[in-house]
C-alpha positions in Angstrom: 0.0 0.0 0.0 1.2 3.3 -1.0 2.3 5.6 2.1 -0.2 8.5 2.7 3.1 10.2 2.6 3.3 9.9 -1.3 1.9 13.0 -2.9 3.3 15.4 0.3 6.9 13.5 -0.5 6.9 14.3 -4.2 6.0 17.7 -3.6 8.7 18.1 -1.0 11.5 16.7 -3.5 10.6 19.2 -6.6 9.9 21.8 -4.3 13.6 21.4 -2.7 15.2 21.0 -5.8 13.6 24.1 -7.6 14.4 26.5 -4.9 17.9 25.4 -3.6 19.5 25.2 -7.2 19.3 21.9 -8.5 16.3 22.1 -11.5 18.2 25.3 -12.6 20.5 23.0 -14.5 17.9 22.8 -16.9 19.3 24.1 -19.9 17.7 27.7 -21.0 19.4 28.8 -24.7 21.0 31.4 -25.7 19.3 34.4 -26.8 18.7 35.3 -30.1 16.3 37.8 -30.4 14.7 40.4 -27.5 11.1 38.5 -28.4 12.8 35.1 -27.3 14.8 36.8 -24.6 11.3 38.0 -23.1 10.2 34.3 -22.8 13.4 33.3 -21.6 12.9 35.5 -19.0 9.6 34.6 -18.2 10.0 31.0 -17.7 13.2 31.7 -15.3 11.2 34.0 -13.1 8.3 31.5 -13.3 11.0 29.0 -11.9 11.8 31.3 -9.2 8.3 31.4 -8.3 7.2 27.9 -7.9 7.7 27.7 -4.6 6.6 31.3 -2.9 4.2 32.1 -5.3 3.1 28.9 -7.1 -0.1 30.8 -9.2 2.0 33.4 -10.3 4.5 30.6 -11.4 1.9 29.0 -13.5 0.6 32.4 -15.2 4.4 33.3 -16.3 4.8 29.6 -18.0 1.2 30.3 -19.6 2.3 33.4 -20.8 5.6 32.1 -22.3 4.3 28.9 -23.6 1.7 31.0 -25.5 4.0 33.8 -26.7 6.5 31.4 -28.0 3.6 29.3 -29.5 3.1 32.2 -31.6 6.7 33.3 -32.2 7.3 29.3 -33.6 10.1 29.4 -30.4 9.8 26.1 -29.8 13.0 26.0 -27.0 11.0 28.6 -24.7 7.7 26.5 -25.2 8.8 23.4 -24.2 10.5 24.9 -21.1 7.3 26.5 -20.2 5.6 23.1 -21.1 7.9 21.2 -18.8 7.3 24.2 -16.1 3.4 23.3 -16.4 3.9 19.8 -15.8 5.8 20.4 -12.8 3.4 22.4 -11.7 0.1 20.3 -12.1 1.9 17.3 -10.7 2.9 19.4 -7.5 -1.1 19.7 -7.3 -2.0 15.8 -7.8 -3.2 17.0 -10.9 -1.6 14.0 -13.2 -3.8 14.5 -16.3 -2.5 17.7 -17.4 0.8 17.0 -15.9 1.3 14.0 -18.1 0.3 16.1 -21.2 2.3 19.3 -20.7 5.5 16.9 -19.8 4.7 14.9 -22.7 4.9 17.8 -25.3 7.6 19.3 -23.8 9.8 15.8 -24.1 8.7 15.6 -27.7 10.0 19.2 -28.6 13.3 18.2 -26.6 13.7 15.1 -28.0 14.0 16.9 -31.5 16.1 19.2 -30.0 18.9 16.0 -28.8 18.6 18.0 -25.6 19.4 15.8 -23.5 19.8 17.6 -20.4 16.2 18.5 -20.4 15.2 15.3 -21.5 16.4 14.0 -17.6 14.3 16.5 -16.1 11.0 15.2 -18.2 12.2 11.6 -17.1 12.3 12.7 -13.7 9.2 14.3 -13.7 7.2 11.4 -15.2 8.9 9.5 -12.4 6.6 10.6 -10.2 3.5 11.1 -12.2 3.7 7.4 -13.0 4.1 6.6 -9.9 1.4 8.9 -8.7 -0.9 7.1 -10.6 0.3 3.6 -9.6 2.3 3.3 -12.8 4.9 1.5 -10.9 7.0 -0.2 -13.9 6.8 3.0 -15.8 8.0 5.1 -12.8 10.6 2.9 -12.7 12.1 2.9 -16.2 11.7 6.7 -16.8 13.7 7.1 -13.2 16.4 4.5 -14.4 17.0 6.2 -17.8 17.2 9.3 -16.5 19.9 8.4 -14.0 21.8 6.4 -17.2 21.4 9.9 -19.0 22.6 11.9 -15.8 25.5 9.1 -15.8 27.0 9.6 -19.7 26.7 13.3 -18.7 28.3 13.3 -15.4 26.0 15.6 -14.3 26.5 15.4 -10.2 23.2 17.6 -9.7 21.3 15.0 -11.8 23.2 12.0 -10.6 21.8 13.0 -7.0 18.5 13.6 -8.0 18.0 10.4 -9.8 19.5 8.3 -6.8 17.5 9.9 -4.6 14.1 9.4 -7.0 14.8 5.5 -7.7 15.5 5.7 -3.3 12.3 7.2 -2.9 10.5 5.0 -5.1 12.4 1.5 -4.0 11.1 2.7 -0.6 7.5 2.8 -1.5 7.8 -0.6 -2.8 8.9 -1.9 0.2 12.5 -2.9 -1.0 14.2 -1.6 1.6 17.8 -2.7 0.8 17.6 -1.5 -2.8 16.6 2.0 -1.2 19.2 2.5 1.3 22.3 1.6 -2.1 20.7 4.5 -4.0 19.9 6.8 -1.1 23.9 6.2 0.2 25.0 6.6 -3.4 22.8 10.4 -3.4 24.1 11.2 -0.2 27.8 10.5 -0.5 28.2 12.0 -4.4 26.1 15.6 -2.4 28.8 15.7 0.2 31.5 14.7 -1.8 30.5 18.1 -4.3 29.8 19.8 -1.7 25.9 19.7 -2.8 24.0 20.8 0.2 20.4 21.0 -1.5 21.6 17.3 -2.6 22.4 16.4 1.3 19.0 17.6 2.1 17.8 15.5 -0.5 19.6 12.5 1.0 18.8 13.3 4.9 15.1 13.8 3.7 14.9 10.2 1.7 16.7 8.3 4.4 14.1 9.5 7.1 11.6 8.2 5.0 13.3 4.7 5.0 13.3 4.7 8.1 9.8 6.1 8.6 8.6 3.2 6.5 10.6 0.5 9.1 8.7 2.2 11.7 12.5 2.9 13.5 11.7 6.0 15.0 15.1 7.0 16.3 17.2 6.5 12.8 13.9 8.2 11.1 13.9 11.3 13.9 17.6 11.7 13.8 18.0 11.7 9.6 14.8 14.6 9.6 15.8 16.5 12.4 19.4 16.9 10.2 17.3 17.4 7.1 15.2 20.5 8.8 18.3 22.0 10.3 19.9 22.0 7.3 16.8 23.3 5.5 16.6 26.5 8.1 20.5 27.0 7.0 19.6 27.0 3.7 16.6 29.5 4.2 14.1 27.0 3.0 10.8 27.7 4.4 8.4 24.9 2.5 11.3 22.6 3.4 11.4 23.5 7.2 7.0 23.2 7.0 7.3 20.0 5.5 10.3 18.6 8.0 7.2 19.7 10.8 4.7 17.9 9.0 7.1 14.7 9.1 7.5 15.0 12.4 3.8 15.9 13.6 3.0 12.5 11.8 5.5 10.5 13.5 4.6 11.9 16.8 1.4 10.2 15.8 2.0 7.5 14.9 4.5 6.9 18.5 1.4 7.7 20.9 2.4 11.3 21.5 -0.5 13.4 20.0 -0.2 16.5 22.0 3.6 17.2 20.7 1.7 16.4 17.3 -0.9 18.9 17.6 2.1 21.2 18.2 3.7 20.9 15.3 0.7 20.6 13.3 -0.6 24.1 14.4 2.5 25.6 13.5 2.9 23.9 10.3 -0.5 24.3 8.7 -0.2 28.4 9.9 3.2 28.6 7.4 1.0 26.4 4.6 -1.6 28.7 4.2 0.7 32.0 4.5 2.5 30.2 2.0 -0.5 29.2 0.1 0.6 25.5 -0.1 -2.7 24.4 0.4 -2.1 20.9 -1.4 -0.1 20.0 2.1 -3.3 20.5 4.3 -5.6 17.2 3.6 -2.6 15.1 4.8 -2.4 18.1 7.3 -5.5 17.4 8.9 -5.8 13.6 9.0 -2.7 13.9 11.4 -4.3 16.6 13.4 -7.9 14.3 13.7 -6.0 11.3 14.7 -3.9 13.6 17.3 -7.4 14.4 18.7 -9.3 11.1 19.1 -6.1 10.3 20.3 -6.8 12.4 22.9 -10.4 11.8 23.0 -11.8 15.0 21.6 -13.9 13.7 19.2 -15.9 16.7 17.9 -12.7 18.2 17.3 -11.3 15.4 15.3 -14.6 15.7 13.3 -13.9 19.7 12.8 -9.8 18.5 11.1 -11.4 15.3 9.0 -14.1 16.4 7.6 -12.2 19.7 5.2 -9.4 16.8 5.0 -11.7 13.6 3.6 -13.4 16.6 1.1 -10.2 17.9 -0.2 -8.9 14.3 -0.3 -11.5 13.4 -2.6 -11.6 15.9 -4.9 -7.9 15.3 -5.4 -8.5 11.3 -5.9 -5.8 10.2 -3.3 -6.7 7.0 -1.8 -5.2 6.3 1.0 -5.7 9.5 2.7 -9.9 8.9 1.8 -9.4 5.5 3.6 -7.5 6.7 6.5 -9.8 10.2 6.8 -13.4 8.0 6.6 -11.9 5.5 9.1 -11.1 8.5 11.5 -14.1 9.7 10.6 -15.7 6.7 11.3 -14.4 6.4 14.9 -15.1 9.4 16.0 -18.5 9.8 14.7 -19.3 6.6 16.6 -17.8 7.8 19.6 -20.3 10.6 19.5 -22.9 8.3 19.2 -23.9 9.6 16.0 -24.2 6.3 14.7 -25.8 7.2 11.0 -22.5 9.0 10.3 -20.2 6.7 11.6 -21.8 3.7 9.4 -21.8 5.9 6.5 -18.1 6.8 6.9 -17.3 2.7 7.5 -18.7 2.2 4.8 -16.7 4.2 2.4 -13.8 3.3 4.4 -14.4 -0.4 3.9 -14.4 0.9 -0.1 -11.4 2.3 -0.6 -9.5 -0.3 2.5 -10.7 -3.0 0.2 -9.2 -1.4 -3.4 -6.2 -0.5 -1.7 -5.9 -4.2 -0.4 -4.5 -5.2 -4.2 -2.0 -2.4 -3.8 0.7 -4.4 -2.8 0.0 -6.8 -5.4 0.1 -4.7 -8.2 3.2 -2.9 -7.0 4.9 -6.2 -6.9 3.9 -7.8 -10.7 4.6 -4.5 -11.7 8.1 -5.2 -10.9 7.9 -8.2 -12.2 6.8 -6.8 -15.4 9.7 -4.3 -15.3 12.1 -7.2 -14.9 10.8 -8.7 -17.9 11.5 -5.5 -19.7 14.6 -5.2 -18.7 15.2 -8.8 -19.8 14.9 -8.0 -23.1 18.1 -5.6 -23.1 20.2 -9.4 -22.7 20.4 -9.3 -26.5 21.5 -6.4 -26.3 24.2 -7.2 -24.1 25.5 -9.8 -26.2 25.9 -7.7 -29.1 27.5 -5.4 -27.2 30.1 -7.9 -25.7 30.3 -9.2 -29.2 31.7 -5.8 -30.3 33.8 -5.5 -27.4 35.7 -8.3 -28.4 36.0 -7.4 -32.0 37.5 -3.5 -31.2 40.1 -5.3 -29.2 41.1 -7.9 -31.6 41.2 -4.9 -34.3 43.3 -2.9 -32.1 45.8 -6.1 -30.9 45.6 -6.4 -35.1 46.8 -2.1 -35.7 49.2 -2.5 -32.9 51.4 -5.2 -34.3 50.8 -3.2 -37.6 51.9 0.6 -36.2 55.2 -1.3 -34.7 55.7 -2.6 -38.2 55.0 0.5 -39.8 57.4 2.3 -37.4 60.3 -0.3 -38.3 59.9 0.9 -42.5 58.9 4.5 -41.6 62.5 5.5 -42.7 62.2 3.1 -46.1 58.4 4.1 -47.2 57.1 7.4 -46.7 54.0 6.6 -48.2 52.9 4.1 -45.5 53.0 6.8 -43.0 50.0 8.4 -43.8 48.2 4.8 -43.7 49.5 4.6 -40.4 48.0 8.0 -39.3 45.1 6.8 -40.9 45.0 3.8 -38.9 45.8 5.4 -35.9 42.7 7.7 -35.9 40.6 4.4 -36.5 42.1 3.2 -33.0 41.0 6.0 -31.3 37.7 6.1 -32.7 37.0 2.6 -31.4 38.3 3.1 -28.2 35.6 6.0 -27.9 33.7 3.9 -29.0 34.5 0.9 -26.5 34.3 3.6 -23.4 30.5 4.3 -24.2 29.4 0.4 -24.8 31.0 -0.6 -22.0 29.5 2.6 -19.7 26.0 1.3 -21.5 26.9 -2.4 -20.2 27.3 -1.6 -17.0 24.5 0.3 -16.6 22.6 -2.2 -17.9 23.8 -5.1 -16.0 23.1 -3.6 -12.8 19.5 -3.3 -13.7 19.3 -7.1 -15.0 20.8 -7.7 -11.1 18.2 -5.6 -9.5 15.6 -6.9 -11.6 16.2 -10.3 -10.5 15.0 -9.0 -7.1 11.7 -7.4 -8.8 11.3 -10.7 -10.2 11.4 -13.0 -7.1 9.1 -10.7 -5.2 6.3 -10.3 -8.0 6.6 -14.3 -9.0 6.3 -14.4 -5.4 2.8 -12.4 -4.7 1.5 -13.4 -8.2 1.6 -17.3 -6.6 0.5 -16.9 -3.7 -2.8 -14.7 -5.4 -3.4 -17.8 -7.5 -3.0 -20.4 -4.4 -5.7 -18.3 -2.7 -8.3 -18.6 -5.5 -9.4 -21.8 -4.3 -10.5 -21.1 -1.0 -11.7 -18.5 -1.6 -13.9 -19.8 -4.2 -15.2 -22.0 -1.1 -15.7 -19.5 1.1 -18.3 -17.1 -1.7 -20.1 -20.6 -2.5 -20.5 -20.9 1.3 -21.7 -17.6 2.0 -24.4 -17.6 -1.0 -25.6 -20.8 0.7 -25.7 -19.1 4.0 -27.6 -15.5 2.3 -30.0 -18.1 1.1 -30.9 -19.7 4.5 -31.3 -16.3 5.6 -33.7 -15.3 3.3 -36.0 -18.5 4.0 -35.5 -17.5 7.7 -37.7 -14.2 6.6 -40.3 -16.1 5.2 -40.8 -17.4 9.0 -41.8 -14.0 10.2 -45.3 -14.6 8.7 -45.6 -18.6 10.3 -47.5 -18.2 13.7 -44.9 -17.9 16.8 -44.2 -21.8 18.0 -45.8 -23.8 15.3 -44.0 -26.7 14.8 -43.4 -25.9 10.9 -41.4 -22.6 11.9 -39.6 -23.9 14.6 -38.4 -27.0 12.6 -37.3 -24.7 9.6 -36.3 -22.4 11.7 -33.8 -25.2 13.7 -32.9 -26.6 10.2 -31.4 -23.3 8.9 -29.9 -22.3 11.7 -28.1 -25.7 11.3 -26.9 -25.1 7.9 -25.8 -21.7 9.0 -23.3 -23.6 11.6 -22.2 -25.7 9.0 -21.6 -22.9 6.5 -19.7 -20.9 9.0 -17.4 -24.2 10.2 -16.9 -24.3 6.8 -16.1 -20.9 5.7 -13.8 -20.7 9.0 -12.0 -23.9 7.8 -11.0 -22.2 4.6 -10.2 -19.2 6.4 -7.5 -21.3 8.2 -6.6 -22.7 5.1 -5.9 -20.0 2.9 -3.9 -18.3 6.0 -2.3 -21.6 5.7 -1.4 -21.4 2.1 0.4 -18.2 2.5 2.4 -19.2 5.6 3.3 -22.9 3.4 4.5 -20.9 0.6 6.5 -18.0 2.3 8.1 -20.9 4.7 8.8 -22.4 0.9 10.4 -19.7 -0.7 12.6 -18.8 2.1 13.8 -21.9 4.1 12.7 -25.1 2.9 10.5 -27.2 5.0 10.9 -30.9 6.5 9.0 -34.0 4.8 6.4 -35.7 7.0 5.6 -39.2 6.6 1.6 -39.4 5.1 -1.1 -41.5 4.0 -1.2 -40.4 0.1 -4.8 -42.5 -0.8 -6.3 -39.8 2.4 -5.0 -36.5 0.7 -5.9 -38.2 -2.9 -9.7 -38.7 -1.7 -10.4 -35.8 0.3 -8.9 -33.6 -2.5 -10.6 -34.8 -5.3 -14.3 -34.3 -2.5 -13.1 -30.7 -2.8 -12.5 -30.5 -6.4 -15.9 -31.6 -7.5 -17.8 -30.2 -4.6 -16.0 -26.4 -5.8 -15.4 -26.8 -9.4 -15.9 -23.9 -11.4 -19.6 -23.0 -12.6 -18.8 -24.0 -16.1 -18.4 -27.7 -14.5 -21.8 -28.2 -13.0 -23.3 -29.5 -15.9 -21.0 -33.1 -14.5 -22.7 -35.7 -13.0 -21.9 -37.5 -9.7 -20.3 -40.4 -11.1 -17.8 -38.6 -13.2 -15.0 -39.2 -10.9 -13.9 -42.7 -10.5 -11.3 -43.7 -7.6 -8.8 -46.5 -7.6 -6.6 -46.6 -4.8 -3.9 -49.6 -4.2 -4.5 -50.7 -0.5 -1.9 -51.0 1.6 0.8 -48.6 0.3 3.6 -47.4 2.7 3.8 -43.7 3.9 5.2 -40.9 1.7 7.3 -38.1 3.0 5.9 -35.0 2.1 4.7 -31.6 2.3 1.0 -32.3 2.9 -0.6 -28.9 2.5 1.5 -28.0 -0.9 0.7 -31.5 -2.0 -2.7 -30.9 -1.5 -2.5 -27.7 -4.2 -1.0 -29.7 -6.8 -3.5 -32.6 -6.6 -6.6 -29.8 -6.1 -5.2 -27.8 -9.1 -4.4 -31.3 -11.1 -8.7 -32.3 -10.3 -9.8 -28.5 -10.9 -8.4 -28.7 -14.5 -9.3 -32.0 -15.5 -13.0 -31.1 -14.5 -12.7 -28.4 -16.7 -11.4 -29.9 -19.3 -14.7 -32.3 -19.2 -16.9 -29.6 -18.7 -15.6 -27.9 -22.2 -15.8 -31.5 -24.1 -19.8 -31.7 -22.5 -20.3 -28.7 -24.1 -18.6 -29.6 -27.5 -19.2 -33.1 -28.0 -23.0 -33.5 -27.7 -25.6 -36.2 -25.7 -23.4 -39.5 -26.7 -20.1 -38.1 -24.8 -19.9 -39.7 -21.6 -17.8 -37.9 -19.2 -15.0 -39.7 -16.9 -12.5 -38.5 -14.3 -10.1 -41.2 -13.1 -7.6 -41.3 -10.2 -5.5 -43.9 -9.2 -2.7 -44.9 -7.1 -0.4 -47.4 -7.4 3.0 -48.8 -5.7 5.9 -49.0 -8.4 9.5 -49.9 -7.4 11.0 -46.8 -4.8 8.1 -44.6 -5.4 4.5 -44.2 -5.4 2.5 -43.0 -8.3 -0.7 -41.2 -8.9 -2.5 -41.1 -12.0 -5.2 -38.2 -12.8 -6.9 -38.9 -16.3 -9.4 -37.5 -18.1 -11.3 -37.9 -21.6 -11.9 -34.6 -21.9 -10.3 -32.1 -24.6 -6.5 -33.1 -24.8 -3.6 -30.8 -25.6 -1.6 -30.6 -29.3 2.2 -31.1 -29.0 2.5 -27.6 -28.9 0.4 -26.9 -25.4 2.0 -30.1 -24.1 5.4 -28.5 -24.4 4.9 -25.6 -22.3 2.5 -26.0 -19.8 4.9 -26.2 -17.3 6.2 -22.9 -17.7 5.2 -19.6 -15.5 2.2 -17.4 -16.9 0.9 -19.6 -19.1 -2.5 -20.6 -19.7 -4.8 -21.7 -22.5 -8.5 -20.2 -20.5 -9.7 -17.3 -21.2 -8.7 -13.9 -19.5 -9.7 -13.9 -16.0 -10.5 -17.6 -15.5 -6.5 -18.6 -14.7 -3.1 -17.3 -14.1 -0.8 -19.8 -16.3 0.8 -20.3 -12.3 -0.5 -23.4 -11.3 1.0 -26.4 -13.1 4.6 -24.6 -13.1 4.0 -24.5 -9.3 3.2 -28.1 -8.7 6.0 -28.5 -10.9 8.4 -26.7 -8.9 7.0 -28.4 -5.7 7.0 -32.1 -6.8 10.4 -31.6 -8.7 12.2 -29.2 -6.1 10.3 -29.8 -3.2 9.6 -33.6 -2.8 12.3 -35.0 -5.8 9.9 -36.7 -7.0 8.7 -36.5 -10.9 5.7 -35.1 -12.6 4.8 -36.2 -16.0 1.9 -35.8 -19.0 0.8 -37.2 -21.6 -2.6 -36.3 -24.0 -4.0 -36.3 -27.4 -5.8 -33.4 -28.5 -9.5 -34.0 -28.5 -8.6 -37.9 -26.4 -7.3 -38.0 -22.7 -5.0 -36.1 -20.4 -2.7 -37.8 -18.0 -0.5 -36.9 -15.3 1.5 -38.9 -13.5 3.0 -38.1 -10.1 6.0 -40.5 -8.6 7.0 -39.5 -4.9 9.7 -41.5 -3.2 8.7 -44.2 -0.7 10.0 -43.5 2.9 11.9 -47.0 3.1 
């Protein structure tokens, strides 16, 4: 989940940058004519401006944008351009930031101004991620650090570390943060870059923040705000107070909140920074309830939930309707407080995929970066070719040198060939500063990938009892619903009581039910992260119980497609008598659940294809062979061709239809037979014929 944090963050970073010096290193030209020189001069005092007067700021770029839209300057307009998109993005406004950044990198791009094209790529940074773009915020803040880099530009070079630290920390990879905040914070002290020390002071507080290690966080702002106050910067000092109000706060200590607070939100509005004051005030009404003055918190959440809304941030309209919520209740105006809950219950339960998204992002930007390996081949490739051409004009220039005295001619081959060498060693320098750069982000993109492959499984292992749970429930709304009729049946006639007793009944049952999947879904998640990170020991088990009660829960939650099956589609054969099996049991159980889910589907798709003389037929067997034990799952259903047999072990994918599977489950029960047990997992099927798997686990001798 996104820190409420966010959009007061990103506005804190530009606003640094712009009034301490570092955005002035976008690149204004020369002047050439008094016209141009005017909107020159306009978009630097518009600059100036952002962060005392931001309204006047945005009339100057209007102006300039306009007068060198009619001048056919296109320079001054796409400075002005790029000073609009700044601008709306400071306000949350990502629509209109997105466009004026967009022109503006166009224009540039044209231009070969590359300069200005890191300050668009910093500044879609955080657009993208402001709207939960998280792969794109990610590329446009890695290429505009690789820009910065073939540059050596130190300003940039700090601001991009400190971006991709920022961002790394809102995604919750905390080690990846702390590399890029260290690298920010060194190269500032190093140049002696005090805006860029801020920078680094401010972004490691965050870190910290985000750990909930209130010392390291306290100690790395309360550097940050002094420095600030030696620099003179006021919206840096207001936002330092706002940091600390909130982690006040959040430590139990809301009067020394409401302290800071007061002060801070005086300084936003003198400063007319009112984009500061929704966060503002959800820290002030948790402050109060905190202190159990409820009717105040109601007078600081209610202008903060409003202006939260009509900006569109999230979290801060969950966290505002919850305090909302709580301290309506506590008034005992109840009305309110369910009306608040229930928005809060909205937005907590769009929020709760957050996480989830953040992470495939990652994984998606992984896979994007995976495609530069090509390119890093044919870049090694080259490598070795300019050295084995210079190795090649070395042994010819000491030749050369030996018959300078006898040829004069060859001399001017030799200067000839000498200007080739240095040409590819120029050349060399930049492929190998471009292979660098890109082999560090394959090695972070590992990273991205684990975590997303990670949340992307454990969202797929989930589906399944969760599918339980809905069916459940719908039972249970239904008994409820003949419990109304009852209201009509005379009190204590024997029909309503015995209905009555026979609903309630099911609605036990239900609920055992629902709270058994409950347990195992929190189950699944526990298995898999004990999985990925440590292994787990094998248990001896009785395979013919987990086959049986898993193929019970196949049939009795297959997919609504699969209803049209009969009861004696499934057909058991289980070999009596066979020893225990060390295993996992609960990731065993997946495989076998996800093995019976698809072959049910696969019947249910033939029913509807093949017409009244198909007759359906799901068998599973087990059998004792040699060392191991075997269980067969086949099916006459649809079959796969050759070329779905090959690859249906492999992650993400899938043959059903957008939103009915994942492509994870087969490669996972792949993984844990293979890796997890040693054991084997095979197939075999003819399209339009059978499917079989056939699992062999070792016998515990």
């Amino acid at each position: 989940m996104v820190d409420p944090l966010l959009s007061l963050r990103i506005w804190f970073c530009i606003g640094l940058a712009l009034l301490l010096g570092l955005l002035p290193d976008i690149a204004f030209p020369a002047i050439p004519a008094p016209d141009t020189a005017h909107i020159n001069q306009l978009n630097r005092l518009a600059f100036k401006l952002r962060s005392s007067d931001p309204r006047q700021s945005r009339v100057r770029f209007e102006e300039a944008a306009a007068l060198a839209g009619r001048l056919g300057y296109e320079s001054g307009q796409a400075q002005a351009w790029l000073g609009l998109g700044f601008y709306y993005r400071k306000r949350n406004e990502y629509g209109p930031a997105l466009t004026f950044t967009q022109r503006a990198a166009g224009l540039f791009e044209q231009q070969h101004d590359s300069l200005n094209l890191i300050a668009v790529g910093y500044n879609l940074g955080y657009i993208y991620f402001g709207q939960g773009n998280y792969a794109q915020a990610l590329a446009s803040a890695q290429r505009g650090l690789n820009r910065a880099e073939v540059l050596h530009n130190h300003k940039w070079l700090v601001l991009t570390n400190a971006q991709l630290g920022f961002i790394s920390t809102e995604l919750g990879e905390y080690g990846q943060a702390l590399s890029y905040l260290e690298q920010c914070l060194a190269l500032a002290q190093r140049t002696h870059d005090q805006s860029g020390v801020a920078q680094g002071l401010r972004g490691l507080g965050d870190l910290y923040q985000a750990q909930n290690q209130w010392t390291q966080a306290h100690q790395y702002y309360s550097e940050g705000a002094a420095l600030a106050r030696r620099l003179g910067d006021r919206p840096g000092q207001v936002v330092q107070e706002i940091y600390m109000a909130d982690m006040a706060e959040r430590q139990g200590h809301p009067a020394e909140a409401l302290r800071y607070g007061r002060h801070a939100g005086a300084e936003l509005r003198r400063l007319d920074a009112v984009g500061y004051l929704p966060l503002l005030n959800l820290v002030m009404a948790r402050a109060q309830l905190h202190l159990r003055h409820p009717d105040s918190a109601l007078y600081y959440g209610r202008p903060g939930l409003e202006a939260s809304q009509a900006s569109g941030v999230k979290e801060n309209i969950r966290d505002g309707s919850a305090v909302l919520a709580e301290a309506s209740a506590r008034l005992g105006r109840f009305a309110d407080a369910y009306r608040y809950h229930r928005l809060y219950a909205a937005y907590r339960d769009t929020l709760s995929s957050r996480a989830l998204i953040r992470r495939t992002a990652a994984l998606q930007y992984g896979y994007e970066l995976a495609r530069q390996q090509a390119r890093i081949g044919q870049l090694t490739h080259t490598t070795a070719l300019v050295r084995q051409q210079n190795r090649q004009q070395q042994w010819l220039l000491v030749v050369s040198l030996v018959g300078l005295g006898l040829v004069t001619g060859l001399s001017v081959v030799l200067g000839r060939n000498y200007r080739a060498k240095q040409r590819a060693y120029e050349l060399l320098a930049r492929q190998q500063t471009e292979l660098v750069a890109t082999q560090r982000q394959l090695v972070a993109a590992e990273k991205w990938a684990f975590v997303g492959e990670l949340s992307a499984g454990i969202a797929h292992e989930l589906q399944n009892p969760l599918n339980f749970m809905n069916r459940l429930a719908a039972v249970s709304n239904s008994l409820l619903a003949q419990e109304t009729t009852l209201v009509g049946e005379p009190a204590g006639s024997p029909a309503a009581d015995e209905l009555g007793q026979e609903i309630m009944a099911g609605l036990r049952r239900n609920l055992h039910e629902i709270s058994q999947h409950g347990q195992r879904a929190s189950s699944i998640i526990s298995s898999m992260l004990s999985h990925a990170r440590t292994g787990a020991v094998l248990l001896p088990a009785n395979i013919n119980t987990l086959v049986a009660k898993q193929l019970q829960l196949a049939y009795e939650g297959r997919p609504e497609s699969a209803w049209i099956l009969a009861d004696t589609v499934p057909h058991l054969v289980l070999e009596s008598a066979l020893p225990p099996v060390p295993l996992l049991a609960a990731e065993l159980e997946r495989v076998l659940l996800n093995l019976f889910t698809n072959a049910l589907y696969a019947l249910a798709a033939r029913v509807r294809q093949a017409g009244p003389g198909y007759v359906p037929e799901l068998r599973v067997s087990t059998q004792r062979n040699g060392a191991t034990v075997e269980v067969r799952v086949r099916d006459n259903g649809t079959g796969m061709p050759p070329a779905v047999r090959e690859r249906i072990f492999d992650p993400f994918f899938t043959t059903k239809p957008l939103g009915e599977g994942t492509g994870l489950g087969l490669s996972l029960a792949h993984d844990i037979i293979t890796k997890g047990h040693g054991g084997s997992i095979q197939v075999a099927s003819e399209e339009g014929e059978f499917t079989e798997f056939t699992l062999a686990l070792k016998v515990d001798e």
